[in-house]
C-alpha positions in Angstrom: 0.0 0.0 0.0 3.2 2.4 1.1 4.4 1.6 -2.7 0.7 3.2 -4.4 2.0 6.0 -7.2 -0.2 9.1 -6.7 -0.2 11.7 -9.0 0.1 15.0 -7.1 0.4 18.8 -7.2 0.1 21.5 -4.9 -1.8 24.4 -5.4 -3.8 27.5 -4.9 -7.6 27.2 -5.6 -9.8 29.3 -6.7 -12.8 30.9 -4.9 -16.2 29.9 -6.7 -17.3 33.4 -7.8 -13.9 33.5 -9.9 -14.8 29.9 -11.8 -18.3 31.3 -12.6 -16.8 34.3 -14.2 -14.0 32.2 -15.8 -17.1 29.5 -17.2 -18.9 32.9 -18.6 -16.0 34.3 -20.1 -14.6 31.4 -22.2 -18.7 30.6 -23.1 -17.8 33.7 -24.8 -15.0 32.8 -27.1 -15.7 29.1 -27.7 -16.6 28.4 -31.6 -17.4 25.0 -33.0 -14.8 25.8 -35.4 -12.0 25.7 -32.9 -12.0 22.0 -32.7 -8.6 21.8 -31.4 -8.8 23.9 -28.5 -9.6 22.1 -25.6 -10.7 24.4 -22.7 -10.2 23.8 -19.3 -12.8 23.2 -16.9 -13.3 26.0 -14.5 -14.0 24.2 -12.1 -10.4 22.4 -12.7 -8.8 25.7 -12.6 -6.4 26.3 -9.8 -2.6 28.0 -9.5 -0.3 25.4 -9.8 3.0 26.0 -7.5 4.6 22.7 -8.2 4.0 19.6 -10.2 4.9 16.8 -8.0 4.3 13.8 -10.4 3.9 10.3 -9.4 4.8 10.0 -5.3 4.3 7.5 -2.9 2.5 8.0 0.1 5.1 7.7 2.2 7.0 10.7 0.2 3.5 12.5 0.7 4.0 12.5 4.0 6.9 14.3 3.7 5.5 17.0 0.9 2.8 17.5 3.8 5.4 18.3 6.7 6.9 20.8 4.5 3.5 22.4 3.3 3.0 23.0 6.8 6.1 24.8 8.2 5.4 27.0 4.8 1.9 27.6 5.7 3.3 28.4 8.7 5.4 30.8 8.2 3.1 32.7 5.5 0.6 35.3 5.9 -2.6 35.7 3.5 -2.1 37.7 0.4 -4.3 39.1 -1.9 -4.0 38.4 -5.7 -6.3 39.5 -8.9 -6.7 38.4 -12.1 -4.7 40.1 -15.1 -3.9 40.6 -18.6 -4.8 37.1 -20.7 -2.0 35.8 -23.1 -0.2 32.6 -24.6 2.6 29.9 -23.8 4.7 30.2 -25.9 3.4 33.3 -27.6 0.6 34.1 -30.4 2.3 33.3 -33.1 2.4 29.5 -31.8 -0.1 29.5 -29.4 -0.1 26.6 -27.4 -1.7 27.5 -24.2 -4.1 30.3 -23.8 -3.7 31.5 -20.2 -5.5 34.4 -17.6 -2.4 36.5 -16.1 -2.5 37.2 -12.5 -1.6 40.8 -10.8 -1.9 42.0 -7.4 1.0 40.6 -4.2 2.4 38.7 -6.5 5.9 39.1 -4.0 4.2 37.1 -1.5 2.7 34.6 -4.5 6.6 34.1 -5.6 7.8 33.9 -2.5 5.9 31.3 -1.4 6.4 29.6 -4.7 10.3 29.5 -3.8 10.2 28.9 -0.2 8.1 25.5 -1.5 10.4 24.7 -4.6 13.3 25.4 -1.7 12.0 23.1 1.1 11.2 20.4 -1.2 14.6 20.4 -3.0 16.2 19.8 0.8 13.8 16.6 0.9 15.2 15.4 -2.6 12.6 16.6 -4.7 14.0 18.3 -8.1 14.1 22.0 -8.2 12.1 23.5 -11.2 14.0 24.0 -13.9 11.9 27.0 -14.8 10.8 30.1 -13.6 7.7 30.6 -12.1 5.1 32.2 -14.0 1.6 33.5 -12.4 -1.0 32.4 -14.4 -4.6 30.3 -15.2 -4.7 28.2 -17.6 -7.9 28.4 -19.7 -7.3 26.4 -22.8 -5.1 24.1 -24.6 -4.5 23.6 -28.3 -3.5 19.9 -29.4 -0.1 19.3 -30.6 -1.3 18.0 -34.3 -3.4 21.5 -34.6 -1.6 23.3 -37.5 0.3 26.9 -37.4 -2.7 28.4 -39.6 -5.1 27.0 -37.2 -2.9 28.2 -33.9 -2.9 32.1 -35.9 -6.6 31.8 -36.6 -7.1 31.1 -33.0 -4.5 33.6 -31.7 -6.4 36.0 -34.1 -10.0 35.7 -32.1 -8.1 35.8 -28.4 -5.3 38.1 -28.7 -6.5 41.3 -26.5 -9.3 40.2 -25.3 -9.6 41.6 -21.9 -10.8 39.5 -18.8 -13.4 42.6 -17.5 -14.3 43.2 -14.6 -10.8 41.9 -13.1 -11.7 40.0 -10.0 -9.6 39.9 -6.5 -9.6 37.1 -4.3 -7.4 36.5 -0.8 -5.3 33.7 -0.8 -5.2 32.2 2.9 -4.1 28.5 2.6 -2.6 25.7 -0.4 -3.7 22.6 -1.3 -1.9 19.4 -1.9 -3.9 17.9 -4.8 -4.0 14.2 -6.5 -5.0 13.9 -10.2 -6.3 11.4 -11.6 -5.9 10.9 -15.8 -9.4 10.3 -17.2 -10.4 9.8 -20.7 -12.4 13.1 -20.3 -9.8 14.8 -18.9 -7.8 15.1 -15.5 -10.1 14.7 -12.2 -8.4 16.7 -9.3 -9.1 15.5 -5.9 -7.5 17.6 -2.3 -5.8 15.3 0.0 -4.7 17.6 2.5 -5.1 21.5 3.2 -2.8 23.9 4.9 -3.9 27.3 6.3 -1.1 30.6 6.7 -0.4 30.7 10.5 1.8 33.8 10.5 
């Protein structure tokens, strides 16, 4: 049972009010002839701070002491969402995303401090740098450059109005589950800022 794989993350989530906007706004730019975007569920939307992959339980345990002495040490921040954009740009649009503005110090920071404390438990260090954002919509790898420009054509500045702000006052450790419909996120364990 100690050996079970469990596909994990941790991450911020999102108040409801924020998904319902989220659901209206990409009602709004879906098209039926965008059949190689694939939008997210809101109600899958969340702020990833670090992809943990496959873990067993036992190395759970330890991603849960840490998460506490982080959430520990960290007071609650206010963040708001921002300018939308693209991964890796418009021109090759891969994933359409909603910025975030706001205490984004304290969002890095505690980005870091969790990236740190992990890498001192043997978990790898990300390799890149930590970008605030929600992930609304992915295009599939065999869509084409013409179809990644048409669909770059319909999204680029398009404003998320009105922009919404939301306190952030704990993280999540998360499990996913892969799903033929998509990934299935379920929260394992929550921890609330103490400082």
């Amino acid at each position: 049972m100690d050996n079970d794989q469990v596909r994990s993350f941790i991450a911020i989530e999102l108040p409801a009010e924020l998904k319902k906007k989220i659901e209206i706004f990409q009602t709004g730019l879906k098209t039926s002839r965008f059949t190689f975007v694939k939008w997210v569920d809101p109600e899958s939307i969340h702020i990833t701070l670090k992809f943990l992959g496959d873990q067993t339980l036992a190395r759970l345990e330890i991603v849960k002491r840490v998460l506490n002495i982080c959430a520990a040490g960290c007071k609650p921040f206010t963040i708001s969402t921002g300018q939308t954009g693209c991964f890796p740009n418009y021109k090759r649009a891969r994933v359409f995303w909603l910025g975030l503005d706001g205490d984004l110090d304290s969002l890095i920071g505690l980005q870091k401090e969790i990236d740190k404390s992990l890498a001192h438990e043997g978990f790898p260090q990300e390799d890149r740098p930590f970008t605030a954002h929600l992930t609304l919509a992915r295009l599939r790898d065999e869509c084409s450059l013409q179809c990644r420009l048409e669909f770059a054509g319909k999204i680029q500045g398009v404003s998320f109005e009105p922009s919404c702000s939301f306190a952030v006052g704990h993280i999540a450790l998360m499990k996913s589950t892969l799903t033929t419909h998509g990934p299935l996120y379920t929260k394992l364990s929550e921890f609330k800022f103490r400082a």
